[in-house]
N, C-alpha and C positions, 0 to 999 in steps of 0.2 A: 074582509075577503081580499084576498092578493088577489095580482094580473100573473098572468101566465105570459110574458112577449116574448119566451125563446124561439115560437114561430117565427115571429115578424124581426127578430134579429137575424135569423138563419136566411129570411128573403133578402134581408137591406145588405147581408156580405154575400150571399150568393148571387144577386143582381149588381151589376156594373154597367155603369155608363162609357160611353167614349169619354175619353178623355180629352177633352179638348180647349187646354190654358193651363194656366197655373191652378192647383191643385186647392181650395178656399173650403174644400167639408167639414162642418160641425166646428172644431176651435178654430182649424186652422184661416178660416173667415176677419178673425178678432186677429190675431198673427200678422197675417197679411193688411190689413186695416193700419195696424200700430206700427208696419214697416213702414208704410205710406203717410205718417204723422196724421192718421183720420182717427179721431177720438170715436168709439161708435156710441156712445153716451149723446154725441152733438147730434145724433140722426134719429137713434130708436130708443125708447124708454126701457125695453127688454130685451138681454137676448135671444138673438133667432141662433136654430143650430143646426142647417143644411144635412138630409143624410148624404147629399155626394152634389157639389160646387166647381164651376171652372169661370175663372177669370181670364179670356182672352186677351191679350193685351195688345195684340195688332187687330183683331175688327173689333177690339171695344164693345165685346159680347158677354154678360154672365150670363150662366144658365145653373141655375139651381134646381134639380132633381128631387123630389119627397117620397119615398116609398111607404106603400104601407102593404101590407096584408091583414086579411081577415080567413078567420075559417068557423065565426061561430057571430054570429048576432051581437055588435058591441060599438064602444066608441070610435074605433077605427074607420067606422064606415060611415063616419059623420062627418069626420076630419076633411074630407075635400070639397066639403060644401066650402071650408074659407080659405077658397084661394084667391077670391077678391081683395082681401085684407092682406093674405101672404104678399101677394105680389106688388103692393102698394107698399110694403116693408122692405118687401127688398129692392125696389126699383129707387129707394131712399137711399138705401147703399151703393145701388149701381151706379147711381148720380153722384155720389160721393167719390167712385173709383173715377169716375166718365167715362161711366158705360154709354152706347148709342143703343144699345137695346138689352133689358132685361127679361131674363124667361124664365120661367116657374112649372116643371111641370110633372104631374104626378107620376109612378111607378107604381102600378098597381095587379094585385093578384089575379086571377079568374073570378075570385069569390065578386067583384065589382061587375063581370058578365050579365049579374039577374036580371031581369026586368024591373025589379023594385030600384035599379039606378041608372036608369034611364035618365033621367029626369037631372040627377045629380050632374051625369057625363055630360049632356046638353048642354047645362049651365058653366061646368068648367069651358067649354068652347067658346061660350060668347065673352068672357071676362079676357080681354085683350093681356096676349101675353099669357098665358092659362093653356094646358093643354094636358093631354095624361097620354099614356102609353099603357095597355094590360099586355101583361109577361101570359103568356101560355105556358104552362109547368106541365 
């Protein structure tokens, strides 16, 4: 059975963030790492591939952005239970640029509004560094 993600691509380039540092989304992460002689082999065992990354370089801030959409019952809507582990990977990185603070936070559809993710949103809160944003479409 394929995926269907033309959705959820149509949301990650129709949703923008401010732009705020140097531009680090998806490869250009590994780019900017290897300009700075940081091997990212000596930090993460996998790569991570940001959909939309800014490396501040005067307050020493990344903020990396995850969007996701859903419109049908699926794995997407699973995905932000592990922003504990997200932000523990990239706060690996941030430490590597020297960052003073890293931030992880999601971009997420209406379909996350339900009741059934309550519970999920709550938990993104308490995970320091963790937070999300729902787009109103």
């Amino acid at each position: 059975m394929s995926r269907n993600t033309q959705s959820g691509l149509e949301f990650e380039n129709r949703v923008s963030m401010p732009k705020n540092g140097v531009d680090v989304s998806k490869y250009k992460l590994y780019q900017y790492l290897q300009e700075h002689n940081i091997d990212w082999r000596d930090i993460l065992s996998k790569k991570l591939l940001p959909d939309e990354a800014y490396y501040n370089e005067e307050t020493k801030e990344f903020t990396i952005y995850e969007k996701k959409f859903q419109a049908v019952n699926g794995s997407a809507d699973e995905k932000p239970q592990t922003c504990g582990f997200k932000i523990w990977e990239f706060q690996k990185i941030g430490k590597a640029l020297g960052a003073k603070k890293t931030r992880y936070t999601y971009i997420l559809n209406e379909w996350f509004s339900k009741p059934e993710y309550k519970d999920m949103l709550e938990y993104i809160k308490t995970v320091e560094g963790c937070d999300y944003i729902i787009i109103k479409e």
